[in-house]
N, C-alpha and C positions, 0 to 999 in steps of 0.2 A: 313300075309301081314303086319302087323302092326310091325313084329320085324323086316320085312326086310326095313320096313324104318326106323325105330329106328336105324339099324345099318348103312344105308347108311346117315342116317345125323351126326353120328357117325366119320365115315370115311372122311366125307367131314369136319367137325371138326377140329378134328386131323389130318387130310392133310391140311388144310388152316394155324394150328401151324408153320408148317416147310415148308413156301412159302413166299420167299424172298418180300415185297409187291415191295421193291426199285429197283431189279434186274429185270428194265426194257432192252428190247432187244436195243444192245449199249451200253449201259451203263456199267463199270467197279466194280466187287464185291470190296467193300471195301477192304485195305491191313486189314491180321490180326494181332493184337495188340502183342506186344513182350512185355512180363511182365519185369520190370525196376529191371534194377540190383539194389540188395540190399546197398544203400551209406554207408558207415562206420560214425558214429557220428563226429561232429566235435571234436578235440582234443582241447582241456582247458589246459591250462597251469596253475596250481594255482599260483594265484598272492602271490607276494613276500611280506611278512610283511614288511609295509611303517616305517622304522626308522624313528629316529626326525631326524631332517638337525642336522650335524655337524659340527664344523667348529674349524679348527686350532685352538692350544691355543695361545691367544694374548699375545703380549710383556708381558702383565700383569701377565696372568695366567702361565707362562713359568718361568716369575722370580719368583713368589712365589712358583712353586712346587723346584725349585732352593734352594729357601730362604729354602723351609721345609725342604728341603734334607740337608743341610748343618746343619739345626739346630738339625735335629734327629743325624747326624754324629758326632756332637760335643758334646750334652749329657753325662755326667759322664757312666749314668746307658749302654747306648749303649756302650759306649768304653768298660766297663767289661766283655760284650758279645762278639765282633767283634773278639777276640785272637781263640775264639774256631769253627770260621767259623761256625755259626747254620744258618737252610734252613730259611729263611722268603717267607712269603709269602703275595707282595703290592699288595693288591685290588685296582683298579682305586676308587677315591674316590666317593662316592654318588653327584651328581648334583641336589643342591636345589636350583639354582638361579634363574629359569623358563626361562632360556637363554639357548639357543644351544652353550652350552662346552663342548665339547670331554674329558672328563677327563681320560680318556683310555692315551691317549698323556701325558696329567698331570705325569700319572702314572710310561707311559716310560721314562719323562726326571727326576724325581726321582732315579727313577731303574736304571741308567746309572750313575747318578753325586753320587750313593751310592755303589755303584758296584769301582769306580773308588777313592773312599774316605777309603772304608772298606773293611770289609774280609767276607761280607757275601755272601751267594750263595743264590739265587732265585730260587723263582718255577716258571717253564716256562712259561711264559704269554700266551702263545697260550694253554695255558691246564688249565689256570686260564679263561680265557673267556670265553671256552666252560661248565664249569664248573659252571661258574659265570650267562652265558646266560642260564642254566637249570636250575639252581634256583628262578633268576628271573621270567622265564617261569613259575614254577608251583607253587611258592607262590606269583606272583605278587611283588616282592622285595626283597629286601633282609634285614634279619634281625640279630641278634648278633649271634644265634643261627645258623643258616645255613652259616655262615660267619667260626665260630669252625669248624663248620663237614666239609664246605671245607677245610680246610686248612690241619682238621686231613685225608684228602681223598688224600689231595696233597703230604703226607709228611713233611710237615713244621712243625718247631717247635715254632716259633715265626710269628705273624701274624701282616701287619703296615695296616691300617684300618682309614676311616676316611670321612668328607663333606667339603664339598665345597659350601657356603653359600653367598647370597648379602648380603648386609649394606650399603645400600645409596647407593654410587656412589663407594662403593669398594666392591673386593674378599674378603673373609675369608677361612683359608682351615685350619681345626683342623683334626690334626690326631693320632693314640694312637695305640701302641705296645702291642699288648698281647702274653703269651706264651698259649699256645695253651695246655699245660699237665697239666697247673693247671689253668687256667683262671686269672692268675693274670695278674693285668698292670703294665706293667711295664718304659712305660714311655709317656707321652703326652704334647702336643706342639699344637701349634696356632701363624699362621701366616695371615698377609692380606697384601691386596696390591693395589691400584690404578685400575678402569676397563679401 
């Protein structure tokens, strides 16, 4: 007797488990639950390293890289070079003035007013930037040293290098030729100009 109630309170148990208590007469079984499609992550776009602002070079900076160009073209030691067309290869100068100057710009009205004066051939500016932005990248700057090994990376034989510095209320832009097979200089200049 006592196992057949053991098992009938058993029964009434585990039957009470699977008895809807809410599935009163009338009333509607719940809809069943439809598991959510899996959403794709959003997509991230990695943000673009924020350049400093740049900004044209002023009348200022345009006549001095002018002035440097002319002064490098007239140079005894460069005229000796120019007959045998050697590669050069102008770095945009370093910007120590803590002012947004594009000296990239600097660099190309140089590269044009020397190009049009002499018989030298450049190294493509668009393979000096990329060249120039990965050393920057992985030394934080650039120094004499990775300044050679670009040049020797580029093909140039002679390398025109140099800053671009305040003083008061003017530019200064010093710059200096070196050959690139012996490390000599071979010739150097300093010009300034009005901001």
């Amino acid at each position: 007797m006592k196992m057949r109630l053991l098992m009938l309170a058993t029964a009434l148990l585990l039957g009470g488990c699977s008895v809807n208590p809410y599935n009163w007469p009338g009333s509607e079984s719940p809809a069943p639950v439809k598991p959510a499609k899996p959403t794709p992550p959003p997509v991230v776009k990695p943000a673009k390293p924020q350049q400093p602002e740049s900004v044209k070079p002023s009348q200022s900076t345009a006549t001095l890289a002018q002035a440097m160009a002319d002064s490098f073209v007239q140079a005894p030691e460069v005229r000796q070079l120019a007959p045998s067309a050697p590669v050069l290869l102008l770095t945009p100068p370093q910007n120590g003035t803590g002012e947004p100057v594009d000296t990239r710009l600097m660099a190309d009205i140089m590269r044009k007013r020397i190009a049009a004066q002499a018989g030298f051939r450049f190294v493509d500016s668009g393979q000096v930037a990329a060249i120039t932005s990965q050393l920057e990248y992985q030394q934080g700057g650039m120094n004499p040293a990775s300044l050679v090994r670009l040049g020797r990376q580029s093909g140039a034989g002679l390398m025109l290098y140099g800053d671009l510095a305040r003083e008061g209320g003017r530019y200064r832009l010093s710059m200096s030729l070196m050959d690139l097979r012996s490390g000599e200089l071979l010739w150097n200049g300093s010009r300034a100009a009005g901001r």
